[in-house]
C-alpha positions as CSV (number, residue, x, y, z in Angstrom):
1,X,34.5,-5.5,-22.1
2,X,34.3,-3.1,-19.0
3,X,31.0,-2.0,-17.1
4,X,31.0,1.3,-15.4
5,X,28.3,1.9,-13.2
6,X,26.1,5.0,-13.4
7,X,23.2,6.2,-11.7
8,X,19.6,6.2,-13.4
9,X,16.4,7.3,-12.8
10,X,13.9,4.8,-11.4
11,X,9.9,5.3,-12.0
12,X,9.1,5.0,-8.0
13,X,9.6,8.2,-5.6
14,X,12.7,8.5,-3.4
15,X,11.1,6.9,-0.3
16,X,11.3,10.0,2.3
17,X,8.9,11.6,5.2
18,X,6.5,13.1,2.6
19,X,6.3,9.5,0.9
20,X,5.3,7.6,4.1
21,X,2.9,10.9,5.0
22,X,1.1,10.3,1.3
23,X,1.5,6.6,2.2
24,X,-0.9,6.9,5.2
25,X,-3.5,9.2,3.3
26,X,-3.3,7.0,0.6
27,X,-4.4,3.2,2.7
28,X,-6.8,5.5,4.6
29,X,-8.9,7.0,1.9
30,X,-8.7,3.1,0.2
31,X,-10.3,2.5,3.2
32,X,-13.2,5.1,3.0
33,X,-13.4,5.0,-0.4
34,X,-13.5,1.0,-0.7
35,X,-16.2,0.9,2.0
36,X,-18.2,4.4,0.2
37,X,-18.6,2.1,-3.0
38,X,-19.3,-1.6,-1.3
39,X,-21.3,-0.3,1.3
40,X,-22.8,3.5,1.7
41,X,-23.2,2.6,-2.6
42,X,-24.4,-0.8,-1.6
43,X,-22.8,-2.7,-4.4
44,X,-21.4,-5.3,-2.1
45,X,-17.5,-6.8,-1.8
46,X,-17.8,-8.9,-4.9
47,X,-18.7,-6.3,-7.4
48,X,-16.8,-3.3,-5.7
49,X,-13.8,-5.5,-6.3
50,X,-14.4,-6.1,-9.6
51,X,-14.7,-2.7,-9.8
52,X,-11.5,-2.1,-8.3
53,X,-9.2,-4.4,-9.6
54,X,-10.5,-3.3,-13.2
55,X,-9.2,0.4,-12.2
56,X,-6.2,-1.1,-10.9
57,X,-5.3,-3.2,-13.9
58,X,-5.8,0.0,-15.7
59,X,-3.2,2.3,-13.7
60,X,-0.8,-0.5,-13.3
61,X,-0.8,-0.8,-17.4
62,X,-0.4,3.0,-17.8
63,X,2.3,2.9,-15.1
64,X,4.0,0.4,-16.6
65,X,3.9,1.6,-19.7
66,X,5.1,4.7,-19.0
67,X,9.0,6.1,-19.5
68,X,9.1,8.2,-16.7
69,X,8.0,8.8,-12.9
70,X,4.8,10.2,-12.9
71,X,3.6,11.5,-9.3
72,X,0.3,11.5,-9.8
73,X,0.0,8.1,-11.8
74,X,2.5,6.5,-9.4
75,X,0.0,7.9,-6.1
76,X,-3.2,6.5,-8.5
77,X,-1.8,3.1,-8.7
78,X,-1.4,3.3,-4.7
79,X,-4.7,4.3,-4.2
80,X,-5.9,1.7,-6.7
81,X,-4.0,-1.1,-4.8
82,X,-5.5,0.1,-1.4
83,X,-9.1,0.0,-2.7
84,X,-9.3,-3.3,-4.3
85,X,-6.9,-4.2,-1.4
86,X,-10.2,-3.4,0.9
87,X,-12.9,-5.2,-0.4
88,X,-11.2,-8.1,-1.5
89,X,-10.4,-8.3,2.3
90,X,-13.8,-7.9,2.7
91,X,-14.7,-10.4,0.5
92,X,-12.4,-12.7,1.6
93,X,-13.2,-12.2,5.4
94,X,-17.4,-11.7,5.3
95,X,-18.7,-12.8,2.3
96,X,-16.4,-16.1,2.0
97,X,-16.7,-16.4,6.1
98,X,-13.1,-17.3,6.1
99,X,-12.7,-14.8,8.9
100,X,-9.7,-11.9,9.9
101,X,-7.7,-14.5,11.0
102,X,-8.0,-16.9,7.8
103,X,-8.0,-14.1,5.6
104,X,-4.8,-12.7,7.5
105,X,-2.9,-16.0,7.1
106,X,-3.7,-16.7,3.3
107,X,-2.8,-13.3,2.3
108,X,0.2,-13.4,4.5
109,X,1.7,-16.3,2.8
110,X,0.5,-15.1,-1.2
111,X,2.9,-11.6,0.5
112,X,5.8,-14.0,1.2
113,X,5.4,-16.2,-1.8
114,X,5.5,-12.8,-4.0
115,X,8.3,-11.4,-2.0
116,X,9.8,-15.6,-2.5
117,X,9.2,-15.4,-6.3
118,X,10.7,-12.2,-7.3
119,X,13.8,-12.2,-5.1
120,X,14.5,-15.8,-6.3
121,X,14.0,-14.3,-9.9
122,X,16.2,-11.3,-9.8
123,X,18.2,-11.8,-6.9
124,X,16.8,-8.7,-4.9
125,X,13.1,-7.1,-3.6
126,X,14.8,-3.6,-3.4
127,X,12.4,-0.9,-4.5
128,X,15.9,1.0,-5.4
129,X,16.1,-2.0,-8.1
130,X,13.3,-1.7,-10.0
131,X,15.1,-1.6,-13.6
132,X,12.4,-3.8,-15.6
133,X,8.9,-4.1,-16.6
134,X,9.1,-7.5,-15.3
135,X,10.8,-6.5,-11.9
136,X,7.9,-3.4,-11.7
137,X,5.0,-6.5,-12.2
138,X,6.4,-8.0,-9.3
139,X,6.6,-4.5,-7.2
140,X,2.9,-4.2,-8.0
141,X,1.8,-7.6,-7.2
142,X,3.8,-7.0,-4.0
143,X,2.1,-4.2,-3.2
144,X,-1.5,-4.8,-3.9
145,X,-1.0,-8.6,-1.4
146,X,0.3,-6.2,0.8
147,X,-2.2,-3.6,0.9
148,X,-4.9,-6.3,0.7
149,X,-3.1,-8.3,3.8
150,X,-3.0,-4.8,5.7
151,X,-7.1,-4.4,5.5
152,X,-7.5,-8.2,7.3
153,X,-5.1,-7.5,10.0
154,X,-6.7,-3.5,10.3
155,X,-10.0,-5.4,10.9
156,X,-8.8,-8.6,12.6
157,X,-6.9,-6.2,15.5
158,X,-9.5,-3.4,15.9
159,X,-12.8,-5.9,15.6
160,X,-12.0,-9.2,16.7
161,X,-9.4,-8.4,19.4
162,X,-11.5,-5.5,21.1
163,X,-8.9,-2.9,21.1
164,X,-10.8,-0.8,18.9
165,X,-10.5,1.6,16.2
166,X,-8.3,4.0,18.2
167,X,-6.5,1.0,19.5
168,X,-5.8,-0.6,16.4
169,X,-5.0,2.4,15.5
170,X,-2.0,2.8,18.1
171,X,-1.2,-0.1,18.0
172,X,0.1,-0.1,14.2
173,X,1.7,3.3,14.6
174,X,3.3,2.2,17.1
175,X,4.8,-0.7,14.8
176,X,5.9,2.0,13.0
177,X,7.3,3.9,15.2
178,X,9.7,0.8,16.0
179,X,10.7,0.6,12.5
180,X,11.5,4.0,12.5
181,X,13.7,3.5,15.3
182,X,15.5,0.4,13.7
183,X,16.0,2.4,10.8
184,X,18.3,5.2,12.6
185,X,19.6,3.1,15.5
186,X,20.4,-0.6,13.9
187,X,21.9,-1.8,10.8
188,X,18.9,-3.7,9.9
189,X,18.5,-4.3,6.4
190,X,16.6,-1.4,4.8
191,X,15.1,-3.4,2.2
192,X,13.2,-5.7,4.7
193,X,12.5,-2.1,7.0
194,X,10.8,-0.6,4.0
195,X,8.8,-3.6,3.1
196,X,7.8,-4.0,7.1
197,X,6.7,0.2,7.1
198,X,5.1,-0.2,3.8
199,X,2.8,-3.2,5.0
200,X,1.9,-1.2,8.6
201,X,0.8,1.8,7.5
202,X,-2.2,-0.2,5.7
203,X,-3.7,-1.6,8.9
204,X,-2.6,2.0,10.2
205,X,-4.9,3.3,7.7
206,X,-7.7,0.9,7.6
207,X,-8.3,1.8,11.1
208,X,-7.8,5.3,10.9
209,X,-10.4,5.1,8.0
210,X,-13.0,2.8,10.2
211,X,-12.4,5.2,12.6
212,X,-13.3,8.2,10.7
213,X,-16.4,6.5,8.9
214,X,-18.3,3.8,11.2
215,X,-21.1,5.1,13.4
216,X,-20.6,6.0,16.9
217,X,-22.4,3.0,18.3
218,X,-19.5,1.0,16.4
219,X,-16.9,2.9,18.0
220,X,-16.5,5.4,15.0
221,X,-17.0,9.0,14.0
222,X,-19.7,8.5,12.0
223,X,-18.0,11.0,9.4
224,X,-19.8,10.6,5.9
225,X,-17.9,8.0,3.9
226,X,-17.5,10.1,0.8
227,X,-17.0,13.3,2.7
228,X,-13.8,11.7,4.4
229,X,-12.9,10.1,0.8
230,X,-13.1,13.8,-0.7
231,X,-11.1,15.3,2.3
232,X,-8.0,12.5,2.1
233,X,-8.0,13.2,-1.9
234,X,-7.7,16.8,-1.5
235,X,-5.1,16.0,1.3
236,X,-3.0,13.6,-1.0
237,X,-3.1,16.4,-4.0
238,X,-1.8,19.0,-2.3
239,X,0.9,17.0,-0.4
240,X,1.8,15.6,-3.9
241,X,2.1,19.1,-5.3
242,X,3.8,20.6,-2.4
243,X,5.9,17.9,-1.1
244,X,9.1,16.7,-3.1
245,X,8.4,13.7,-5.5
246,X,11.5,12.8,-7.0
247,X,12.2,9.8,-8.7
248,X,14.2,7.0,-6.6
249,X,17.9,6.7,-8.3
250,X,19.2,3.1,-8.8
251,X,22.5,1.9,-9.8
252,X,22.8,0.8,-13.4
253,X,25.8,-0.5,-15.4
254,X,27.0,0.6,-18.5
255,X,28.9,-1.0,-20.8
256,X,32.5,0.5,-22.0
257,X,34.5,-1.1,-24.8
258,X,38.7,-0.5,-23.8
């Protein structure tokens, strides 16, 4: 028996400019929104992360669950991912007193374990590759360490380090900005480019959110925190409506009898 190999539709967006713009809107409002429940809401990190990672489990079941890409699901399972991501950090940071640094590391290596676990499982973390329920799991997982790891190092390089908000904040762009610049000038393996943008533009966002929300004595713009969550939302609608979200294509084989 032959196998021809044909191109299929994946259930992840083609990752392109608009993605990484939804991307940043996405982390930052999981940033103002994580922070509008645990803290203008008063519900603390514990209970705002149960909170979250219910919602989460939630999307990720529909997504999974579901035949097709679905823009709006896909972007709801982001946002999910970014807002547990945040207080969990939190949790793990303030209320556990393992501290930015602590937190940074152990959510660092539970990143490269995931990364570890499904590479050695199917052979490839490609988000082009994503063929499976099981391999979309691991995606997910991935994801929501990465997203969680993102919030520690936000907070560990804007608050601990002294460079600020604003310097946290260009610090991490500029990360990305690098990244960008392997990505058209070197032959860098665009798997591990995507994974290294995808987990920058979290701290990007976390400080871009502390930015926008903590008071001015704290270095922010003491914007309201749902006001700033209610701005990024209507942001990431209308980019999802008026930017192209296409589903990703991955390879596939097919079998062919002679």
């Amino acid at each position: 028996m032959n196998k021809l190999v044909e191109r299929g539709l994946s259930k992840v967006p083609e990752v392109t400019l608009g993605f990484w713009v939804i991307k940043v809107a996405a982390t930052t409002l999981g940033e103002t929104g994580g922070d509008a429940v645990s803290m203008s809401l008063d519900l603390g990190y514990a209970i705002s992360s149960i909170i979250f990672i219910g919602i989460f489990f939630v999307a990720v079941i529909a997504q999974v669950r579901a035949k097709a890409f679905h823009p709006f699901l896909y972007w709801a399972v982001i946002i999910a991912t970014t807002t547990a991501g945040t207080t969990m950090a939190d949790f793990a940071d303030r209320s556990l007193g393992i501290g930015y640094a602590g937190g940074s590391s152990i959510l660092f290596a539970l990143l490269v374990a995931s990364l570890g676990v499904w590479y050695w499982s199917v052979g490839s973390v490609s988000v082009a590759a994503i063929t499976s329920h099981k391999v979309e799991i691991f995606y997910w997982v991935t994801i929501l360490f990465s997203q969680t790891l993102g919030t520690a190092l936000g907070d560990w390089m804007a608050d601990t380090n002294g460079l600020g908000y604003e310097g946290g904040a260009l610090v991490f762009g500029t990360g990305l900005a690098l990244v960008a610049a392997a990505y058209y000038f070197t032959n860098m393996s665009r798997t591990a480019l995507f994974w290294a943008a995808f987990i920058l533009t979290r701290p990007l966002g976390a400080t871009v959110g502390d930015l926008l929300d903590k008071p001015i004595d704290h270095g922010g713009l003491a914007f309201s925190r749902f006001t700033a969550s209610a701005v990024l939302a209507v942001f990431i609608v209308v980019c999802i409506l008026l930017l192209p979200q296409k589903a990703a294509m991955h390879a596939k084989e097919k079998p062919q009898v002679p």
